[in-house]
PANU-907228 format. One line per 5 residues: number of its first residue (from 1); for each residue x, y, z of C-alpha. Coordinates in Angstrom, 2 decimals. Layout:
NUM) X Y Z  ...
//
This chain:
1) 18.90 -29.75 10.35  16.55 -28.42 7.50  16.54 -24.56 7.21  13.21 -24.38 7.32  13.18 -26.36 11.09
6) 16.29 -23.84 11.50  14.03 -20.91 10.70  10.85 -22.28 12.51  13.44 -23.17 15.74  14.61 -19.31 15.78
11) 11.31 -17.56 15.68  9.69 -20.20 18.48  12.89 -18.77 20.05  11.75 -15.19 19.31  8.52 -15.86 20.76
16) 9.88 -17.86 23.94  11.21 -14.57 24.90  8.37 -12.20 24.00  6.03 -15.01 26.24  8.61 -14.84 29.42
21) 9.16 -10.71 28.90  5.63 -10.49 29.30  5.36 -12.48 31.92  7.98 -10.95 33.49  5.92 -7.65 33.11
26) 2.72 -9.11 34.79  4.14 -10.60 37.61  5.71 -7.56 38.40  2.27 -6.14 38.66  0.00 -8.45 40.18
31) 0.64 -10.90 42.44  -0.05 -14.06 40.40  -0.04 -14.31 35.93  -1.81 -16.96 34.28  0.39 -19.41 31.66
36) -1.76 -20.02 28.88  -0.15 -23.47 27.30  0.29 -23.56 23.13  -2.18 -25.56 21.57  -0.61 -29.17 21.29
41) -2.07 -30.17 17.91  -0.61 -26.91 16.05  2.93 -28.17 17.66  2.46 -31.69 16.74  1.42 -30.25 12.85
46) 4.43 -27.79 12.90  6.77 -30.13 14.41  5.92 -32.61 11.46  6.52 -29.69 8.18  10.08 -29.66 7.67
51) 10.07 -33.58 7.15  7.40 -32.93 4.94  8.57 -29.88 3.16  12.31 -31.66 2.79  10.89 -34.81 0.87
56) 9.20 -32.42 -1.75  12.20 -30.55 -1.62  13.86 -33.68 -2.56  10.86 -35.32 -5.08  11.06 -31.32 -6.74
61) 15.27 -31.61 -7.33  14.89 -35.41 -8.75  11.85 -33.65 -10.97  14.29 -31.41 -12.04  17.05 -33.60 -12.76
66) 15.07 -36.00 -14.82  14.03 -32.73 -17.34  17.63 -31.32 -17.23  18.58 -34.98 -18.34  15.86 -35.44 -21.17
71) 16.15 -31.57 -22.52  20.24 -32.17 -22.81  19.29 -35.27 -25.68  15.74 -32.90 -27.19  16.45 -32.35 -30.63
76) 16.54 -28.56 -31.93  14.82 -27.83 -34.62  17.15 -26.95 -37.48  17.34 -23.82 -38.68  15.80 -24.78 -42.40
81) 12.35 -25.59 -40.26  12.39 -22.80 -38.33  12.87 -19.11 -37.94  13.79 -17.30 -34.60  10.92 -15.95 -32.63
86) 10.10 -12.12 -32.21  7.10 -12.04 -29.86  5.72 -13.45 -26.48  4.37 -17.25 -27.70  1.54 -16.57 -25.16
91) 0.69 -13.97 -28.05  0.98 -15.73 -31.40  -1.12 -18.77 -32.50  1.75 -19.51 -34.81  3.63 -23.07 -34.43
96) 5.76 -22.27 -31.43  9.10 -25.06 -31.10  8.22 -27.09 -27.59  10.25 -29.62 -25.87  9.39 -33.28 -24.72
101) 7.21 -31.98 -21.58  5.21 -29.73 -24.31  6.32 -26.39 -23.13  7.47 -23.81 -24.99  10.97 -24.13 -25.61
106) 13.04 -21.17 -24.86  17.10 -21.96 -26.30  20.02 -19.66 -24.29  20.99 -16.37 -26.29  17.19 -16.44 -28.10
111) 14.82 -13.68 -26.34  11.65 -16.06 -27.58  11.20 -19.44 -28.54  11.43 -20.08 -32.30  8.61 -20.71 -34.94
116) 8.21 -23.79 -37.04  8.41 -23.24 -40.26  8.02 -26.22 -42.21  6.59 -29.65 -40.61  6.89 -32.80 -42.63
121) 3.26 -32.72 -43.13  3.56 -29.16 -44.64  6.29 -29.92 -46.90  5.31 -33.30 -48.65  2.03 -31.20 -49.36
126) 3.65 -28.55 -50.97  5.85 -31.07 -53.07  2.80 -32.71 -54.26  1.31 -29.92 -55.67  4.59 -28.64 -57.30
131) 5.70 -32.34 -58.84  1.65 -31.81 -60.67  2.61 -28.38 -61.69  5.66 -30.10 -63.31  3.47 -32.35 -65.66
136) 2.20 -29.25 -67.41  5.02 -27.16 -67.32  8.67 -28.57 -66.94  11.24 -25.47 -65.95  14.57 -25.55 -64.34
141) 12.97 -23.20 -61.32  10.60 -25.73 -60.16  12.73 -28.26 -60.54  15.35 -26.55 -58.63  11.51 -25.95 -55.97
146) 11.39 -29.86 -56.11  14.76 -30.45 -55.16  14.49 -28.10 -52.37  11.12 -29.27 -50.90  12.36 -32.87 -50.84
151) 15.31 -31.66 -48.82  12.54 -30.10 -45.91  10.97 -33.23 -46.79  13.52 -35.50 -45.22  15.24 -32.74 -42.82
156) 11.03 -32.37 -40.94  11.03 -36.26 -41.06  14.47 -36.85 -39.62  13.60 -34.16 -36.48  9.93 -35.00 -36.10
161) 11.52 -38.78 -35.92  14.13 -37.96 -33.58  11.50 -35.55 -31.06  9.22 -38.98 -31.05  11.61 -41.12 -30.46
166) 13.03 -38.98 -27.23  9.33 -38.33 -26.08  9.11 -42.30 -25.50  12.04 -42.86 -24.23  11.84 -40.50 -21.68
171) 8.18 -41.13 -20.92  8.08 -43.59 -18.05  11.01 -41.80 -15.85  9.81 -38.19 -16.86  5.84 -39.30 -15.95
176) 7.22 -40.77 -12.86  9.23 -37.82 -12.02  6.51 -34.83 -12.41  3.82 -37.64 -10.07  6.18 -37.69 -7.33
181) 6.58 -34.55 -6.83  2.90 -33.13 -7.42  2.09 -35.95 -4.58  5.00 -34.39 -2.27  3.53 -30.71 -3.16
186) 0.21 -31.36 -2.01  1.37 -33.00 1.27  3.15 -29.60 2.30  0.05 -27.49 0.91  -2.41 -29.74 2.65
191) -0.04 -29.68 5.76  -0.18 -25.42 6.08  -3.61 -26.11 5.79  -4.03 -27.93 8.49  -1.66 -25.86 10.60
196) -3.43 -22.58 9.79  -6.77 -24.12 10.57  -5.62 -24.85 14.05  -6.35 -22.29 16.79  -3.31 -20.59 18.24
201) -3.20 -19.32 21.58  -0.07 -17.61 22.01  2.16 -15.67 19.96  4.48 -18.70 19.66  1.52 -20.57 17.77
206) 1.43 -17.21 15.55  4.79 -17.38 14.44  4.40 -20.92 14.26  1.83 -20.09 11.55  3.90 -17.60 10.10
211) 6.92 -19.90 9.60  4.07 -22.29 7.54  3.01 -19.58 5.13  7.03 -18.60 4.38  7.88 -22.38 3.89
216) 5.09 -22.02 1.33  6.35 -19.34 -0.34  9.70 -21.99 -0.72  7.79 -23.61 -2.81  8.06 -23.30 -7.02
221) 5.13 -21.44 -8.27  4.10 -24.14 -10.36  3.60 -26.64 -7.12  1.54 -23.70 -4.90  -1.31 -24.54 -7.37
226) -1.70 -27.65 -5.87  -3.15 -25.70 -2.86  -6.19 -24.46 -5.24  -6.99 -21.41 -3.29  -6.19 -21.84 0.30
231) -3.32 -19.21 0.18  -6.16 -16.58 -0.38  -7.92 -17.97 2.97  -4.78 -18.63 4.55  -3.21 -14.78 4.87
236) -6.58 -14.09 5.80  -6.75 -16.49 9.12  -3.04 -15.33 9.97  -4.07 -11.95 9.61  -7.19 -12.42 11.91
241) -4.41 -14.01 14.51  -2.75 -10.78 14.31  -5.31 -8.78 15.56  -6.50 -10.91 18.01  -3.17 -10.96 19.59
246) -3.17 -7.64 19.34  -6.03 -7.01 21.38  -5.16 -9.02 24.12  -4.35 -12.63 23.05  -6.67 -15.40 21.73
251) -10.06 -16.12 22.52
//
């Protein structure tokens, strides 16, 4: 059994009991208490989320797996092309080190990603202009400058080489990986949708509600945003449910 259809079985347990106390309570006061029946469809929806939410549970691990996998073989940058960061990377414009999914990439025991010093591109420039300079004037500095640029030179082309050749072999599973499981996050978010756009006529079909928005919460930041902004409207229907209750039941 899932633990959300553990959680969701508990609090439909929870609100079996409030239902029969307060029946209980009427009958004891009047001679006759009317049952008012759960709406079906709600049910039917809730019944069918923790199949739902367990296969994006399961497309969101394999996601994971497949990235853990690729980011164990990224190259580093070496430390001649690079310098350790000191700031946020949402605050520089600088050239921030990214792995093969193009995120910043944050290494363990660094507080910020590092900077890229020198790119291939950068360095064969730079070399250019210094083997000129050499034509006119011919010192041991710049050739010692020459030597040193060709060694960026070929250390750039050897990683920018090696982050290519990783990006493509990891393309196919990786682009597989992250489709899967933005299909399997929309399912769930289009699922508590549907569930909090059904009526609810007892306090079972509340918590029933309730159990939808906290298996949303389960889910990782990044695959809420497939629900847009239905959270917003959602809190606001099972707050609404709330207060009706609270007043007397549903209408």
């Amino acid at each position: 059994m899932s633990a959300a259809l553990s959680r969701r079985t508990l609090l439909l347990g929870l609100a079996a009991a409030s239902t029969a106390a307060a029946s209980t309570a009427t009958v004891a006061s009047a001679d006759a208490a009317v049952t008012v029946a759960e709406n079906p469809e709600l049910i039917r929806l809730a019944d069918a989320l923790p199949h739902v939410y367990d296969r994006y549970v399961e497309a969101r691990d394999k996601d994971w797996a497949i990235s853990d996998k690729w980011l164990a073989v990224w190259p580093l940058a070496p430390d001649e092309i690079s310098e350790i960061g000191t700031k946020d990377p949402w605050e520089t414009q600088g050239n921030i080190e990214r792995c093969f999914q193009g995120d910043f990439l944050w290494r363990e025991g660094e507080e910020f990603p590092r900077t890229i010093t020198w790119r291939a591109s950068w360095a064969r420039g730079h070399l250019a202009a210094e083997q000129r300079r050499l034509k006119t004037k011919d010192t041991p500095a710049r050739r010692a400058e020459i030597a040193q640029l060709k060694r960026i030179v070929k250390i750039a082309e050897d990683y920018e080489d090696e982050c290519v050749r990783v990006k493509e072999a990891c393309h196919d599973e990786y682009t597989a990986g992250w489709k899967a499981r933005k299909v399997a996050a929309k399912a769930v978010c289009k699922l508590v949708g549907a569930i909090m756009e059904q009526p609810d006529r007892t306090m079972a079909g509340l918590l029933i509600k309730a159990e939808a928005l906290d298996t949303f919460a389960c889910m990782s930041e990044w695959d809420q945003k497939a629900a847009i902004f239905e959270p917003n409207k959602w809190h606001g229907q099972i707050a609404a449910s709330v207060l009706r209750h609270a007043k007397g039941g549903a209408s």
